[in-house]
C-alpha positions, 0 to 999 in steps of 0.5 A: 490357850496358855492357863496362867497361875499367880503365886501370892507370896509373903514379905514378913522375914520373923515371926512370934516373941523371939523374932524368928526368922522365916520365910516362904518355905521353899520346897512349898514355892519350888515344888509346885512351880515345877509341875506349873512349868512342866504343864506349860502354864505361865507362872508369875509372882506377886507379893502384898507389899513389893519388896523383896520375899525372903525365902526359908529352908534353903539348907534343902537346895540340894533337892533337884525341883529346889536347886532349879527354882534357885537357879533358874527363872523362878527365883529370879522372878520371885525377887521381882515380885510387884506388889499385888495391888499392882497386879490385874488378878483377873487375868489368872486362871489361878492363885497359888499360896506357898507356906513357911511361918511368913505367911501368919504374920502378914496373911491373916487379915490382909483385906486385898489378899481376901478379896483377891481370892475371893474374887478369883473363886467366884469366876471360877479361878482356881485356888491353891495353898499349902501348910501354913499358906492356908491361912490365906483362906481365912477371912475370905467371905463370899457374896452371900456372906460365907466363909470360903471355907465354910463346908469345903474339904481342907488340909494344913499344916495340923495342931500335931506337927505345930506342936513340934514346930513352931508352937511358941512363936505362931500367933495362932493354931491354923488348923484350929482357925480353919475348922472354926470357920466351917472347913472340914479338915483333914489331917494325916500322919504328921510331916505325910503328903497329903493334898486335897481338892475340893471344887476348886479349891486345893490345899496341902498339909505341910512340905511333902504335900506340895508337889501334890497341890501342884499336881492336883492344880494342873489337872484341874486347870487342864480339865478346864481346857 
């Protein structure tokens, strides 16, 4: 039976005090979404409120997994994203959180974003996120009233390459946030793939790690076959 994977993206375009401009990082979204179309799974999208998601990074459209998502099927369907509410979620085997800075400004708190997830893990979905997509995992409390990530092996985007980054405009450190909820974090050499699962869960550090997460997500679902 065809596995099916939701992509959870953001809607916010700025983030901090000057207003930034972001987006969801397109290698983070073009770079999974081409091992999800290599294995054959259905790939839809969604957004927390409707509208249409900005995308980030576009100077990089000359990598080839970045150019086919702009030109083919995938950036066409994220621009039609429906609004999560709207979305029966329990039919996907898998949700998949892309990073940029967009994700902190609208994906912290949001209560159906954690309840989707929440929902999702304890079916036995698997659950996916990379850079600054892991602070969809924040807030996310189980039915015994854990923190998802409460004891589970993590990766993001880490306070060394935020430092670098975009330190004066995020609202808060990530890697820090996670590790005060319970996640056991592991970071590696600032801007190196590293990718991690954990159970179900499949997180990645920053850009490079992404290809990874899809990887490591496909072979999960595939073992569920």
């Amino acid at each position: 039976m065809e596995k099916r994977i939701l992509i959870i993206v953001s809607n916010a375009n700025a983030i901090g005090p000057n207003n930034r401009r972001t987006g969801n990082f397109l290698p983070e979204v073009a770079h999974p979404y081409a091992e999800f179309d290599k294995a054959g799974f259905q790939i839809d999208f969604a957004s927390l409120t409707g509208e249409t998601p900005f995308l980030d990074a576009l100077n990089l459209a000359d990598d080839s997994d970045n150019l086919k998502f702009l030109t083919g099927k995938g950036w066409i369907d994220m621009q039609k994203a429906p609004k999560l509410s709207e979305v029966d979620t329990s039919l996907y085997d898998a949700i998949f959180v892309p990073g940029g800075l967009a994700p902190m400004v609208d994906m912290p708190a949001n209560p159906l974003l954690k309840k989707v997830i929440a929902e999702t893990y304890s079916r036995n979905g698997i659950i996916g996120a990379v850079c600054h997509g892991p602070v969809a995992l924040l807030n996310v409390e189980l039915g015994d009233g854990s923190y998802l990530v409460d004891g589970k092996n993590i990766a993001s985007f880490t306070t060394a390459e935020e430092d670098n980054y975009a330190r004066p405009d995020v609202p808060f450190d990530l890697q820090t946030a996670l590790t005060q909820q319970g996640a056991i974090f592991h970071a590696s050499d600032p801007w190196s793939a590293n990718s991690i699962a954990d159970g179900n869960i499949v997180t990645g550090q920053n850009p490079a790690s992404a290809k990874g997460v899809g990887e490591k997500m496909v072979a999960i679902l595939e073992a569920k076959s």
